[in-house]
N, C-alpha and C positions, 0 to 999 in steps of 0.2 A: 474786190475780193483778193485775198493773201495770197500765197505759194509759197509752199516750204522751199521748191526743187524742183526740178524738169518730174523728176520721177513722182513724187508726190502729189503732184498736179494732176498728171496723167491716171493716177491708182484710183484717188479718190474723184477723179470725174467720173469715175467706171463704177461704181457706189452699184449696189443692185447685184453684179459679178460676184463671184469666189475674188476673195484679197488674197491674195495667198503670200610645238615642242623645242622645243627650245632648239637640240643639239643640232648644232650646222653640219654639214659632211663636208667635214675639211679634213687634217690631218689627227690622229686618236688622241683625247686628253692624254694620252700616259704614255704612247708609243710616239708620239708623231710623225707615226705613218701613215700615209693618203691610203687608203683601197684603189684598186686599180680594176677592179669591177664594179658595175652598175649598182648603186646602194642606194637606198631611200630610207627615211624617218617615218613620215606621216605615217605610215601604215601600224607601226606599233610604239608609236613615238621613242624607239630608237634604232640605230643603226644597223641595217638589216640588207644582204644583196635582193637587189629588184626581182628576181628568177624565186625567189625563198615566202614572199608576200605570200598571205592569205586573201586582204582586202585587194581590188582590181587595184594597180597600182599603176603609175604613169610618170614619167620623168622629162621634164625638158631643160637640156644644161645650157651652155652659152653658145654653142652651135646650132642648136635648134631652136633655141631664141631667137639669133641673127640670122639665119636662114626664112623664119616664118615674115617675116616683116614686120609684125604688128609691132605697134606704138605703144597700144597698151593691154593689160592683163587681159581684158577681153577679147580681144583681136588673138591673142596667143591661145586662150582658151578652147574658142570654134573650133581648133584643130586636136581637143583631146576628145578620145573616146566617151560616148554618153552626154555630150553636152553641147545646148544650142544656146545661142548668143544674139539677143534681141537688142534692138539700139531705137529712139525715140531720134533719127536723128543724122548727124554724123561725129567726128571725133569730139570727144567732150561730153557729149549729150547722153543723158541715160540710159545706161546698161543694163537687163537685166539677164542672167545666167540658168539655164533650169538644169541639171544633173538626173539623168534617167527620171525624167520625168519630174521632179520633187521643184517648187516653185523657188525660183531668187532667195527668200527670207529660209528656206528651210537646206539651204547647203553656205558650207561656211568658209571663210577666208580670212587666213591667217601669217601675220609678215614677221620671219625672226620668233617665232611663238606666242606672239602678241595678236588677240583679236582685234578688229582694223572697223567694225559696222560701224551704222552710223545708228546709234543707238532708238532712233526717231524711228526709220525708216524699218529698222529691224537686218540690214544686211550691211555689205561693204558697197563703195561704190566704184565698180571695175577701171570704170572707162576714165578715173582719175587718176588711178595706179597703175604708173608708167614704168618701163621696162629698162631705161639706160643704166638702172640702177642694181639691178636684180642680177643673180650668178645664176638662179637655177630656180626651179619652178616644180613641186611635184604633185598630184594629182591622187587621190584615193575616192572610187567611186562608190557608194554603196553608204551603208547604215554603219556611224562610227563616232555615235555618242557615249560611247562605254568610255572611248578616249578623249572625246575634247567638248562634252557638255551638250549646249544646245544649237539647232541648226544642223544636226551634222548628216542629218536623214538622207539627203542625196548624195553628200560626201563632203569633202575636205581639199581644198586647196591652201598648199603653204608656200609662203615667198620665201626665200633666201636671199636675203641683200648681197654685197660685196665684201669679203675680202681683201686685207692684204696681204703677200707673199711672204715668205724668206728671200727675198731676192734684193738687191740695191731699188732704191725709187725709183718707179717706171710712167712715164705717159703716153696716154693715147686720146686722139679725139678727132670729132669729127664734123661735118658739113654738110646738109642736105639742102634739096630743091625739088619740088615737083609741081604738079595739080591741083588747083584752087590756090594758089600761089603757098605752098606750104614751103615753111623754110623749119630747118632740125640742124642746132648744134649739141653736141656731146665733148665734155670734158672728161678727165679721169688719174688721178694720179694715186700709184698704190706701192705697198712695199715694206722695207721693214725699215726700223730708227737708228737701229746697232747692231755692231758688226756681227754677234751673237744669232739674231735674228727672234731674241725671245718678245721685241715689240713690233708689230705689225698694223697698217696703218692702210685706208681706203679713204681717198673722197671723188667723190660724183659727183657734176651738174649737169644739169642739160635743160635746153629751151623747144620746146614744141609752137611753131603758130600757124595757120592756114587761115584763110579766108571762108572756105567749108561751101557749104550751098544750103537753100533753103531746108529745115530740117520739115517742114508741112508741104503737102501737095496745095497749094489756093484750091485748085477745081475739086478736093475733096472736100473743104473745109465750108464753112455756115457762109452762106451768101445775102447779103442785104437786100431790103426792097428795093435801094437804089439802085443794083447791082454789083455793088463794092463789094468784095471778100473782106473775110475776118482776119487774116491771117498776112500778117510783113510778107509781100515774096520775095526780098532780100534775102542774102546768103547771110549763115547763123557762124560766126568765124570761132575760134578757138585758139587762146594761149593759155601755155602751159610751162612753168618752171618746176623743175624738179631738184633736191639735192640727196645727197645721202653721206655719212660720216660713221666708219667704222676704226675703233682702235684699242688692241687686244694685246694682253701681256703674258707672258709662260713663265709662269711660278717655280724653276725646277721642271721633274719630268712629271710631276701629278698633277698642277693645279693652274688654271689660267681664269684669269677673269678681263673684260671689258664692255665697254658701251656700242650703242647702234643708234643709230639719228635716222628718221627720213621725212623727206615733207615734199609733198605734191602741191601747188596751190595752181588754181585754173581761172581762167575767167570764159565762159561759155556763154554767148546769144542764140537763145531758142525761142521755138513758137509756142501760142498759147492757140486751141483751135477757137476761141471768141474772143473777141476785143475787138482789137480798129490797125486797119495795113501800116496804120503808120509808129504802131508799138513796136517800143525796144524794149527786150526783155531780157534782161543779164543777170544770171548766177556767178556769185564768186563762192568759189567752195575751195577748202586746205584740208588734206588730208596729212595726219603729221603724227609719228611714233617716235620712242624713246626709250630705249631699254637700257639695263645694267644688268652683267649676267656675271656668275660665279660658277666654274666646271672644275671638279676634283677627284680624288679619290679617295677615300675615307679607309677601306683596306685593300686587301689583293683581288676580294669580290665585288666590292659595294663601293657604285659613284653615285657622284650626287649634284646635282644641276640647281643650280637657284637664278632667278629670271624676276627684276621688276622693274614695271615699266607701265608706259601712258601712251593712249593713242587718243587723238582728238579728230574732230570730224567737226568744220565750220563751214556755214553756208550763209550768203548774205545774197539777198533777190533786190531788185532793183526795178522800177518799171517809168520807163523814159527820164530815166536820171534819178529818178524821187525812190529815198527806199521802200520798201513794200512786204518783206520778212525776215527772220532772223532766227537761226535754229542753229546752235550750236551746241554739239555731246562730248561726253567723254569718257572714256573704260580707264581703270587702275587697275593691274592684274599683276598679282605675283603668285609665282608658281616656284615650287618645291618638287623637287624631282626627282627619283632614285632606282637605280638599276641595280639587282644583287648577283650573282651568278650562282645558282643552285649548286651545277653540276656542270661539264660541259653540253653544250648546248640543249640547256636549261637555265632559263632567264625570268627572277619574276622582275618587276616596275611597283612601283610603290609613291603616291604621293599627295599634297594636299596643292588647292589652289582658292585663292582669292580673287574676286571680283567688284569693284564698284560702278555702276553706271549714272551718270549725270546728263541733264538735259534742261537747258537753259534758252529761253525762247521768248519773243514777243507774241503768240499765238496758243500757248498753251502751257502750263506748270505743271509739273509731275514729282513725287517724291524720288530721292535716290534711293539707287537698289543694291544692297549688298547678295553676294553668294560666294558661300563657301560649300567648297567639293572637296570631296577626296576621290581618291581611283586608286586603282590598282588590277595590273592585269600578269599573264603567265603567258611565256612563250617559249617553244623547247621541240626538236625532234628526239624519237626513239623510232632506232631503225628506218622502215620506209616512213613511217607517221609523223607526223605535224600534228604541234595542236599551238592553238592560241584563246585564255580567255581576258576579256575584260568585262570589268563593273565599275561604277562610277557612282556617286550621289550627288544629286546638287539640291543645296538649300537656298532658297530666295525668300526676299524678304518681303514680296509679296504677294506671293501664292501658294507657299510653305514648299514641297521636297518634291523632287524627282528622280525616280530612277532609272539606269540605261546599261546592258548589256550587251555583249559581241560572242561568241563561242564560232568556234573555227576549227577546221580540222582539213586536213591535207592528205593524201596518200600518194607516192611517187610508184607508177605502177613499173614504171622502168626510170634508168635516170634520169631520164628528158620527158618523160608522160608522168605528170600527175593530174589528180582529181581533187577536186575543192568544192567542201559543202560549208555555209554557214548560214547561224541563225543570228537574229539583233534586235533591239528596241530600241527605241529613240525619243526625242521630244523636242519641241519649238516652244519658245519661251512668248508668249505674247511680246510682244514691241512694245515700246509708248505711246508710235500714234495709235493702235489695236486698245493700249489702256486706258487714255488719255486726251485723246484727239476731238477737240470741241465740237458736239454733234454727232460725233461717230462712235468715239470709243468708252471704253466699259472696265471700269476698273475690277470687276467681279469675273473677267478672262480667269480661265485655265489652259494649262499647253495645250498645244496643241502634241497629239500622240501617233506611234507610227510602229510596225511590228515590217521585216524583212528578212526573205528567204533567198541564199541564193545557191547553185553549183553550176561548177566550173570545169574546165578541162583546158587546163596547159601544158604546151609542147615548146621546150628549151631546147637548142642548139647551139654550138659555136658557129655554123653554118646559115642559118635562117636568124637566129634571134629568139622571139620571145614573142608565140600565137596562141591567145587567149580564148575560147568563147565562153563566154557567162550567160544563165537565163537567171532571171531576177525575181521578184514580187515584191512590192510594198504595197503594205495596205494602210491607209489615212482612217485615222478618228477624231473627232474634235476639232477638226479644222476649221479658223475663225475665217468667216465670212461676212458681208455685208448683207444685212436683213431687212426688209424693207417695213417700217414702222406704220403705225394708224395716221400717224401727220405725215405719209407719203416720202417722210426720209428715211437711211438709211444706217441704220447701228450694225458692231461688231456682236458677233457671237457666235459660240462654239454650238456650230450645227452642222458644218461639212463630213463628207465623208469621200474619199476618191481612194483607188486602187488604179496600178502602174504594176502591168505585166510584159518582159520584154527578153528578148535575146542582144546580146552585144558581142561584136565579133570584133578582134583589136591583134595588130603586129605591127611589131616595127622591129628591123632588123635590115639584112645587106644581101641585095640582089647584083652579082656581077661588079662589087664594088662601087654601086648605088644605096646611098642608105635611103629605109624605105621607111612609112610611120602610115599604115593604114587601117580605119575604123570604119564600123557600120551598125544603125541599129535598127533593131524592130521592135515597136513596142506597141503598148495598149494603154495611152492616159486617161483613164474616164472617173469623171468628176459620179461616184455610183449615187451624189441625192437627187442627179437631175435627169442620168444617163446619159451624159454629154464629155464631151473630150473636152479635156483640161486647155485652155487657151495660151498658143499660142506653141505650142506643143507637137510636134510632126509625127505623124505615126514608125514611119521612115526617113533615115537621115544617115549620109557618110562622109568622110574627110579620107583624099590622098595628098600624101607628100611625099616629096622626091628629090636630091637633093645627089651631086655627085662634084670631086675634087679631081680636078686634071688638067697636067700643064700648068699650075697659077694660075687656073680657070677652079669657081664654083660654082655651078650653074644647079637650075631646079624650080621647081613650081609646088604648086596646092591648087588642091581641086575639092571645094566646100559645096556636098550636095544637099538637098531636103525636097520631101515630101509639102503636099499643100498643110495648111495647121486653120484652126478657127482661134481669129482674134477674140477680143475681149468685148466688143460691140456686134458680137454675130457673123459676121462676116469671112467671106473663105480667103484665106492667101495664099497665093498660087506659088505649086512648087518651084524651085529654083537650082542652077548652078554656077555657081562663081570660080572664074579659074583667075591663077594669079600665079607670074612667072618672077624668075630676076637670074640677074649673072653677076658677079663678082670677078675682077680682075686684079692680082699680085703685081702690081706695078713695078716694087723694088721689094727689099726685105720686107719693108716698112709701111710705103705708100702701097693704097689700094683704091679701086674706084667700084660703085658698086650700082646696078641697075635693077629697078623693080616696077612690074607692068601690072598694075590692080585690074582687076575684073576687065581682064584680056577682049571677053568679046561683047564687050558694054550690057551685061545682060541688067535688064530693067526687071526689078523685084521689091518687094517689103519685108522688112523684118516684123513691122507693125504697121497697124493700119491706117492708111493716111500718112505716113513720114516715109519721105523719100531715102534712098542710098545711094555714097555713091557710084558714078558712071567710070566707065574705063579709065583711068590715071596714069601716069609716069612720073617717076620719083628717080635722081640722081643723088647718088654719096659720093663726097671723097673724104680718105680716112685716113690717119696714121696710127702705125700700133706697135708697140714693141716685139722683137722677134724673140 
């Protein structure tokens, strides 16, 4: 038997179950002036202070990147409000993401503006998208297909790769060591080419490898009549190279254009729960983007963004040396982008996008899928009020149109209390293994559909920061499922139906000179065609981070809670909490030394059922960096 993927393998064993912008925020095309408060894109795809959102909105810059530890996107994720992070595993091994509730395939991730899935699978693949490379990271929770198409039902994560400065060419890089013999280099050299500073210039690399641990329990797994287990109990190791290449030129003071490169490639050994102790089972997967982008000004109101680019997603399986599958996709997306400025603060967005996806494989042939979208959305206060809408259409080429809406509205009852109500629609595009998949899938799929309510109430400070709480609803229609056939297998089809009711509570801000980043939530996942809770899904779940600068000391921890959840084979898994420390020491201007304590009090837990996590760790940095 084949395998596309760790993740692939695992979904369709489970057969029977529910399956379930461009502009960077850097300096202003036309001013090139930074903002010097908290600003985000994703929320209305464009520049907008964080305190001003409508959709729940979430920022993590380069300090809070390097303060959380993680390796990669998904390690950095567990710490945003509304979202649990499940792993088949340890580093390497499949991730999958749920956003208030809404499963992996239906919240989406986006690098540079570029969608990153793996066209097969239907989503992106977290735990290969690494963070050495990344400046900033921002987070929109909720229903936000009006803005970026399909997927967007749980929300919207967008990468921001690197920059380079106005500054002369600068280096920094660095050295690690810890547990399960892991070793981490990081290179980085960034900067401008002339003395001007109108060309600006980033390259990345960096090497991740550990040894890892068994990612299966043996004593969970199918045990032979001879007594032999099914499953290697070898440790499942991971390497991982990553690079990244940015370089951007200013046209005058209206117009810049440049490209962006990045490419992950891994090689990851996991387990399969049947087969023989003595299989090797290796994924090579690359995950790899490309864009070329165009930012200007067309008059004194109206810019205009142009963005085209390629992401591929390759995987090659392997089983004790002999190949065994091969699934490789690819997205072409160019997007067309335009801001006008009505009035003062009155903004509408205007734009078209294009899409093609490919998917090339020894396991299964699917046609390519063109979609073309247009959108256009409005965003603007009068007096205390806010309002925001978007609409969007997207045509596919084969399942015919969708449509998806946002309406938003704000009122600031004082300058730091406002109230936030919106309403939205959404949709999930069937995938290819859903359309396609030998045995399983159905070419005669429709979206999957989704409707979501939410209000809010934020309280701004210079003092405190930014204290959010949101109650939520989405309700699921059409959700593809695996159906279980008269020949006793299992086909896709739109028959699900699940509703996600929940409060989320979110701040982050500065306590005595402690900056603080704390969420919590409470929810209700239930699958309503069987009356069962959504798998793997916690009813309860919170993250503290803490994090303080003194002396040429940075010292600080996270503390990642959760309620019990039911797996996807029935089974309960028991609540958990993982706490995780480090310290940072300013050695000289330059040199630094840096220490981080993983799951401090060895707490034994699952993400999923049957794959171990893991145990208490210690990891050592030394770094150098420009002052």
């Amino acid at each position: 038997m084949k395998y596309s993927s760790i993740t692939r393998a695992a979904w369709l064993a489970c057969a029977g179950l529910a399956v379930r912008a461009h502009a960077q925020v850097s300096a202003d095309t036309t001013t090139g002036i930074v903002p010097l408060e908290p600003v985000v894109v994703t929320a209305t795809r464009s520049v907008q202070p964080l305190d001003d959102t409508l959709p729940a909105s979430t920022v993590f810059d380069a300090q809070d990147i390097a303060d959380s530890g993680a390796s990669d996107l998904a390690g950095l994720l567990a710490l945003a409000p509304g979202v649990q992070i499940t792993r088949n595993g340890g580093p390497g091994s499949s991730a999958a993401m749920f956003m208030r509730g809404a499963d992996t395939t239906q919240s989406l991730v986006i690098i540079d503006g570029m969608r990153v899935d793996n066209v097969g699978l239907g989503y992106a693949q977290l735990s290969q998208l690494t963070l050495d490379q990344v400046d900033r990271v921002e987070v929109v929770s909720g229903n936000v297909s009006a803005l970026y198409g399909s997927s967007a039902i749980g929300g919207v994560v967008q990468v921001f790769t690197r920059d380079g400065g106005n500054h002369p060419a600068q280096v920094s890089f660095s050295a690690g060591y810890g547990s399960y013999h892991t070793q981490t280099q990081s290179f980085d050299v960034n900067g401008a080419l002339d003395k001007s500073g109108d060309t600006t210039f980033d390259l990345s690399l960096s090497r991740y490898k550990t040894d890892g641990f068994s990612a299966l329990d043996p004593n969970l797994a199918y045990r032979y009549p001879d007594g032999s287990y099914s499953v290697n109990p070898g440790p499942n190791g991971y390497l991982n190279t990553s690079e990244s290449f940015s370089l951007k030129h200013r046209f005058g003071a209206d117009w810049d254009a440049g490209i962006r490169f990045y490419n992950s490639t891994g090689d990851v050994s996991f387990d399969q729960a049947y087969g023989l102790p003595t299989d090797n089972h290796l994924e090579q997967s690359q995950v790899r983007l490309a864009t070329v982008f165009v930012d200007g000004r067309l008059t004194d109101q109206w810019t205009t963004h142009l963005t085209l680019g390629q992401s591929t997603d390759h995987e090659t399986n392997t089983l004790n040396g002999a190949f065994d599958s091969r699934f490789d996709t690819r997205t072409q997306q160019l997007t067309w982008q335009n801001e006008y400025q009505l009035a003062e603060h009155h903004r509408l967005m205007f734009g078209y996008e294009y899409m093609g996806e490919q998917l090339d494989s020894d396991e299964l042939s699917a046609p390519e899928r063109h979609v073309n979208s247009v959108f256009a959305g409005y965003d603007g206060t009068l007096g205390r009020n806010q309002f925001q809408a978007n609409v969007r259409h997207d045509q596919y080429s084969d399942f015919g149109g969708a449509n998806s809406y946002y309406l938003g509205y704000g009122y600031r009852i004082t300058t730091a209390l406002k109230v936030i109500a919106s309403l939205s629609d959404a949709f999930r595009a069937p995938s290819f293994d859903d359309l396609y998949y030998p045995g399983y899938g159905d070419a005669a799929l429709q979206p999957e559909r989704s409707h979501s309510a939410e209000l809010a109430l934020q309280y701004t400070s210079d003092t405190l920061g930014v204290i959010r709480g949101n109650l939520f609803q989405t309700r699921y229609s059409n959700l593809i499922e695996a159906v279980a056939g008269p020949d006793y297998l299992y086909y896709a089809a739109n028959v699900g139906q699940a509703k996600v009711q929940g409060f989320e509570l979110s701040w982050r801000g500065q306590l005595g000179g402690t900056d603080i980043r704390m969420s919590g939530t409470l929810q209700n996942p239930v699958d309503t065609s069987n009356d069962e809770d959504l798998a793997r899904r916690a009813r309860r779940f919170a993250t503290v981070s803490a994090s303080r600068s003194i002396a040429g000391w940075r010292i600080g921890g996270d503390w990642i809670v959760s309620g019990a959840r039911t797996d996807t084979d029935g089974t309960t898994l028991g609540g958990y909490g993982v706490l995780g420390v480090f310290g940072r020491y300013d050695m000289t201007r330059h040199w630094y030394v840096s220490v981080r304590l993983e799951n401090l009090l060895d707490k034994r837990y699952e993400l999923a059922s049957g794959y171990n996590t893991p145990g208490r760790g210690a990891y050592v940095t030394l770094g150098y960096q420009p002052q």
